[in-house]
PAVOTOR-286339 format. One line per field, with one value per residue (C-alpha): residue number from 1; residue in three letters; z, y, x. Coordinates in nm, 4 decimals, m for minus. Each point is the difference from the previous one (the first is absolute). Layout:
PAVOTOR-286339
num: NUM,...
residu: ALA,...
up: Z,...
north: Y,...
east: X,...
***
This chain:
PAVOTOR-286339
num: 1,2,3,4,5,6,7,8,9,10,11,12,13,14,15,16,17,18,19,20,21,22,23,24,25,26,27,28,29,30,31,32,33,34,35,36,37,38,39,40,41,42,43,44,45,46,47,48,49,50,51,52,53,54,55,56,57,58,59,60,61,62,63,64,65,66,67,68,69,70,71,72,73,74,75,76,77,78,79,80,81,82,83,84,85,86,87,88,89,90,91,92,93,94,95,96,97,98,99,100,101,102,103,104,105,106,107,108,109,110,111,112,113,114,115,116,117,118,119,120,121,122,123,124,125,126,127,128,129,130,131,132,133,134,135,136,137,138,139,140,141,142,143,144,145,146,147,148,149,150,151,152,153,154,155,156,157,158,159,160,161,162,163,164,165,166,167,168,169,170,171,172,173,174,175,176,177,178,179,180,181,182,183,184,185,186
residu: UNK,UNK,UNK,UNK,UNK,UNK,UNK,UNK,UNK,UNK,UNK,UNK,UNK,UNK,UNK,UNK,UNK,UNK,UNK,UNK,UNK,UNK,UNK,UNK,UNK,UNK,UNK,UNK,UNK,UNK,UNK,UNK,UNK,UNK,UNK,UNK,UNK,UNK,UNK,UNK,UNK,UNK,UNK,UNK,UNK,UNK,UNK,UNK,UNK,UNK,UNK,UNK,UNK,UNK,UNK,UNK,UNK,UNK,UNK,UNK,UNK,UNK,UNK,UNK,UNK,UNK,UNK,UNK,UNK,UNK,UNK,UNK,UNK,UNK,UNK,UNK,UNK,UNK,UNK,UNK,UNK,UNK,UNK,UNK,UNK,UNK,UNK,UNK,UNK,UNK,UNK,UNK,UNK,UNK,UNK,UNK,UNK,UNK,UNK,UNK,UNK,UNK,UNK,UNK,UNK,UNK,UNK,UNK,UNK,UNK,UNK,UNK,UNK,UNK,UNK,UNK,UNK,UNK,UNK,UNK,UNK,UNK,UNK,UNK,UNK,UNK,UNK,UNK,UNK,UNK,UNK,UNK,UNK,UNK,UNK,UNK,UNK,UNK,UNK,UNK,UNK,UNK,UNK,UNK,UNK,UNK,UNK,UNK,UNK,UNK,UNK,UNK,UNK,UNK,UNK,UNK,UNK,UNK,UNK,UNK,UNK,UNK,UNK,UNK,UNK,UNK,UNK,UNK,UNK,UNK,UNK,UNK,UNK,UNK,UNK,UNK,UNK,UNK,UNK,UNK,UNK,UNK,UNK,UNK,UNK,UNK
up: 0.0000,m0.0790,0.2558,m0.0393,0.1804,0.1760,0.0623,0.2055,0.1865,0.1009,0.1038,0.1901,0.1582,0.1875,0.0741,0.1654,0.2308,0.0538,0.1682,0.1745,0.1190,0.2228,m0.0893,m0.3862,m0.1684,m0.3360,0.1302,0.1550,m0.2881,m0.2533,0.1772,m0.0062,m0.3021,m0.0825,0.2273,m0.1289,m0.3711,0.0353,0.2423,m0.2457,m0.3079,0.2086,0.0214,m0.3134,m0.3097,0.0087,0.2522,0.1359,m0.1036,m0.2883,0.1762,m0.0972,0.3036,0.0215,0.2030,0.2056,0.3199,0.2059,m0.1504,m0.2569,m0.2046,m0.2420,m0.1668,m0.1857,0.2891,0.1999,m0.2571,m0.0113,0.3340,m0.0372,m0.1914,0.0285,m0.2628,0.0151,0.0138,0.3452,0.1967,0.0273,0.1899,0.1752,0.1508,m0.0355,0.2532,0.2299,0.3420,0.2810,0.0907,0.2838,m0.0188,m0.2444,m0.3167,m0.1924,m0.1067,m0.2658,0.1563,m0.2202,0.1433,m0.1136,m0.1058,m0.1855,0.0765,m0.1640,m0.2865,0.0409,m0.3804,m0.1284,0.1485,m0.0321,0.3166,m0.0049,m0.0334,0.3239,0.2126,m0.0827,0.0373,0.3269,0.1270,m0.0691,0.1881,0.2971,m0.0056,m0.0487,0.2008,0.2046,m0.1894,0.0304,m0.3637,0.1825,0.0338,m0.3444,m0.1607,0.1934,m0.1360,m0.3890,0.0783,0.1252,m0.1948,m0.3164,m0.0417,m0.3229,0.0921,0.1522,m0.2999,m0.2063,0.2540,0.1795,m0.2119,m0.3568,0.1249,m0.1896,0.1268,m0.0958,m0.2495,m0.0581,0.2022,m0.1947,0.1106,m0.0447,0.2311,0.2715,m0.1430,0.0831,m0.1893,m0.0413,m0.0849,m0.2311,m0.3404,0.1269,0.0761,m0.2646,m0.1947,0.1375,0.0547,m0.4226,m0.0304,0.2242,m0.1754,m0.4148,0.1835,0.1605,m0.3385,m0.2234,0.2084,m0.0159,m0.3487,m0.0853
north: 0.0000,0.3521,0.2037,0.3835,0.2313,0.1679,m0.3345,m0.0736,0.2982,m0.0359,m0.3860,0.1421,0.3178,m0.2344,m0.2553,0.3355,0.0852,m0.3408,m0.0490,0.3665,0.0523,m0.1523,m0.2170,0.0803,m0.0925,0.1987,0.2792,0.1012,m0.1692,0.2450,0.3167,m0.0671,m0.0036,0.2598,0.2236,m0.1168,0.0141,0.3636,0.1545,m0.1304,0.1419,0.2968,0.0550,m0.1495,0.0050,m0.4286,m0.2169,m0.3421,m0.2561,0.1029,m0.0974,0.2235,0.1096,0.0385,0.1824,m0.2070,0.0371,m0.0991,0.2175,m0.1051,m0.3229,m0.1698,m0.1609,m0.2518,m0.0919,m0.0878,m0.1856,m0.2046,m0.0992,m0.2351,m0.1685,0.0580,m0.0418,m0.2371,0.2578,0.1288,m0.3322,0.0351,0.2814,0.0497,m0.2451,0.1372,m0.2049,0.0812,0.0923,0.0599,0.3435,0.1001,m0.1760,m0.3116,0.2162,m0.1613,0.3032,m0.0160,m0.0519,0.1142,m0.1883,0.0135,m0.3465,0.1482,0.2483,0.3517,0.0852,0.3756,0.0123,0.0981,0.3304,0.3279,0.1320,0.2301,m0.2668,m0.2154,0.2843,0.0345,m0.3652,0.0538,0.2922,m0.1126,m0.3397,0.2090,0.2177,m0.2345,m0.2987,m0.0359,0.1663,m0.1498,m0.0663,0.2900,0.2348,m0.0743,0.0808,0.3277,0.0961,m0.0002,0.1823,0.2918,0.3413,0.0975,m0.3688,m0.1307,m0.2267,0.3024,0.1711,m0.3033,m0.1428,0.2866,0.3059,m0.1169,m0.2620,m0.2485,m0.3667,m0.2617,0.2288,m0.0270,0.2217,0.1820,0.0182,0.4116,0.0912,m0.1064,0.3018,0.3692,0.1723,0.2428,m0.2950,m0.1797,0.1609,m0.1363,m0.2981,m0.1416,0.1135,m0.2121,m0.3045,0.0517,m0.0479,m0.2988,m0.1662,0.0966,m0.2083,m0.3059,m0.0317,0.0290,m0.2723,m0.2318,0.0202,m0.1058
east: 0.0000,0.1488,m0.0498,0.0734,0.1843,m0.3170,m0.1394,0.2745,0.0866,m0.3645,0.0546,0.3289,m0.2089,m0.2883,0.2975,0.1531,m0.3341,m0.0654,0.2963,0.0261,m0.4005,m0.2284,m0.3057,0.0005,m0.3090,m0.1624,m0.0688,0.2950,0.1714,m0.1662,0.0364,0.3843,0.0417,m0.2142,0.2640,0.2671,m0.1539,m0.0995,0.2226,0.2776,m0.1850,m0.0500,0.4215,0.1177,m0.2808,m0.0642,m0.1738,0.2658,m0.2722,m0.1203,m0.3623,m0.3009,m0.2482,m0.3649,m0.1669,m0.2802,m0.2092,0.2777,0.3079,0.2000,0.0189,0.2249,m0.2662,0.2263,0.1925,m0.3331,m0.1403,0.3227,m0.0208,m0.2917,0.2256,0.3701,0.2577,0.3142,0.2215,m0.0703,0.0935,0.3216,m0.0693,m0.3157,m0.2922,m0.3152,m0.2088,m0.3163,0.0076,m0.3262,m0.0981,m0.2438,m0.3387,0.1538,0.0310,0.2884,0.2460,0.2964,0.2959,0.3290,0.3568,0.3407,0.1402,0.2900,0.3014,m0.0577,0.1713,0.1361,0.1840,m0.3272,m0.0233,0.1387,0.1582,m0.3076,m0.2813,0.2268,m0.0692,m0.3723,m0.0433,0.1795,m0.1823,m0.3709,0.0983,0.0857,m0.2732,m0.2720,0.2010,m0.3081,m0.2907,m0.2893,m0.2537,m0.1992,0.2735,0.1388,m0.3536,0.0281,0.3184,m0.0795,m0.3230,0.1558,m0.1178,0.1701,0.2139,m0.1273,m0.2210,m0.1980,m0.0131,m0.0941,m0.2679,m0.1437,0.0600,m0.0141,m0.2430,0.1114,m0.0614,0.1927,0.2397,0.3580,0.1864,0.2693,0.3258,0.0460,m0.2498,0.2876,0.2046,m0.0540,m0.1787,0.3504,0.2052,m0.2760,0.1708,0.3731,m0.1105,m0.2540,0.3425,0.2033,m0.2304,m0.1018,0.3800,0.0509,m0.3363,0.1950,0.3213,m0.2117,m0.1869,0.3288,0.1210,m0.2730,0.0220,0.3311
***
């Protein structure tokens, strides 16, 4: 199976909370990555997983990634065990472990800290306090969700940029999109 770059720097990145946060399960799982995804966009013009977000009821989604979970692909077992575990009044609950060492040669010194940073902050962030945390006013799934009210839409990765720095950056993020596809096509 060829696996992309993206696809595994996002294998490596939930291998990296898995290992570095308490009880991780989908929701806390998916509001990681949407940090990391947009706070990295945010500072450099390109997300680390390449994942696209939408925004639901409960914050932000990457719809493919939760569809995928129902059924996991090969390629994540030598690195993570997606298995159930009970929650308060017998619901079962996904429960994301680490079966493999993370692989750090995937990621810029930049992305290392992020990775490194979110895992502290959220160490022992509950699903309830991670849902809290993307809803907060003007973060983009705000603006998707509640402003634009727009259920269930993509959320695009600009709106994590200033509005002063949206010109720079869409710039730069154009460019790194004309290199990625130049690339691919060779």
């Amino acid at each position: 199976m060829l696996v992309s770059h993206e696809r595994q720097k996002l294998i490596e990145a939930v291998c990296f909370f898995a290992a570095h946060v308490e009880k991780l399960g989908k929701i806390k799982l998916f509001k990681l990555l949407y940090f990391l995804d947009f706070e990295h966009y945010r500072d450099t013009g390109r997300s680390v997983t390449g994942l696209d977000y939408s925004a639901w009821k409960m914050g932000p989604v990457p719809t493919d990634l939760f569809r995928e979970l129902d059924n996991p692909q090969p390629d994540w077992a030598e690195k993570i065990h997606f298995g159930q575990r009970t929650v308060r009044g017998g619901k079962p609950m996904l429960s994301v472990t680490p079966v493999g060492e993370f692989d750090a040669s995937h990621f810029s010194k930049r992305e290392l800290r992020l990775l490194a940073r979110l895992a502290a902050e959220f160490r022992t962030a509950d699903a309830a306090e991670m849902v809290e945390a993307t809803h907060l006013e003007n973060l983009p799934w705000h603006q998707v969700y509640n402003v634009q009210k727009r259920d269930s839409a993509v959320i695009p990765y600009e709106l994590a940029v200033r509005a002063q720095e949206a010109g720079a950056m869409k710039k730069v993020a154009a460019e790194h999109r004309e290199v990625v596809e130049a690339l691919r096509s060779r």
